[in-house]
N, C-alpha and C positions, 0 to 999 in steps of 0.2 A: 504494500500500500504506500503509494505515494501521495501525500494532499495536502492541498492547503485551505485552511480552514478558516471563517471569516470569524474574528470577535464580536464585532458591534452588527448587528443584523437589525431591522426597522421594524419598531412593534415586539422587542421581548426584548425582556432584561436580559444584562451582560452575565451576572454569574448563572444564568437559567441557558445562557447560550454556552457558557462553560463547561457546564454540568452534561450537556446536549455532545459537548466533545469527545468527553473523557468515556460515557456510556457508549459513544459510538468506535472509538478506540477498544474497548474492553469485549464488545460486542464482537471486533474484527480478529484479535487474537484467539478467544474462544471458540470463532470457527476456524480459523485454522487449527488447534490443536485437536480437534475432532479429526482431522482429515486422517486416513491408512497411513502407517508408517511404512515407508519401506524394508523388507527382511534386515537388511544390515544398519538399519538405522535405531538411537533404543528412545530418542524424544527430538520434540521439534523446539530448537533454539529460533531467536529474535535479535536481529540486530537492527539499532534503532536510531532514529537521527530527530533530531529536535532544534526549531530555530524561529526568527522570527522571520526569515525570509529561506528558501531553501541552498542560497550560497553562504547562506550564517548559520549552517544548523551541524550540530553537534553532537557526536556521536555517544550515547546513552544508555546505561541498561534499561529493560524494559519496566523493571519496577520504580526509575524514576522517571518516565515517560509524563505519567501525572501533574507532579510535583514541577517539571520543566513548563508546560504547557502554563500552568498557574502562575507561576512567573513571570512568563510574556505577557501573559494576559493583567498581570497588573501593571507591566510599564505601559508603552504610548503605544505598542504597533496594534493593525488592525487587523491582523490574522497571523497566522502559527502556522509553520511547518512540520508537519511530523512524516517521517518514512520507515515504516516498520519493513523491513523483510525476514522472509523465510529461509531459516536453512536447517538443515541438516544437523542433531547433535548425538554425539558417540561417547559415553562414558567411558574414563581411561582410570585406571587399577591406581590409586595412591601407591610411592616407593615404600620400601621400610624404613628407610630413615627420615624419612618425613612422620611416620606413625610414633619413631620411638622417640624422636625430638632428643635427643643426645639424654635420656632418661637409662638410670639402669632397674631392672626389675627385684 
């Protein structure tokens, strides 16, 4: 998903149009996580961009997606860019020395 989304709309309050954002953002991730995973694939990762224009948007985890868009929305611009994509994620096995943290038993 790539969009840009307007703040000030005519005839509804700004934080009802915010609120209008963020469900429809939430709305888009949940059907993609529905979607078949591929055999080799074990979950669907999100890589996310957020900005107030799409050459100023900045790349973000998906849990502060929210919290970025609120932001913009409080300074001056009058729309937000967000770009969620889909891809592919593959859990990888933690080392043991990362598990035993220089500890002895």
């Amino acid at each position: 998903m790539k969009k840009s989304f307007p703040l000030h709309v005519p005839g509804k309050d700004d934080k009802r149009v915010l609120e209008l954002i963020k469900i429809q953002l939430t709305k888009y991730v949940k059907r993609e996580r529905r979607k078949t995973l591929p055999p080799e694939v074990h979950f669907w990762d999100f890589q996310c961009k957020v900005g107030s224009k799409q050459e100023k948007a900045v790349a973000l985890a998906l849990t502060e997606v929210p919290q970025a868009v609120e932001v913009i929305a409080q300074g001056e611009g009058d729309e937000v860019y967000v770009e969620i994509m889909v891809c592919p994620g593959i859990w990888t096995k933690k080392t043991e020395t990362a598990n035993s943290q220089g500890r002895e038993p």
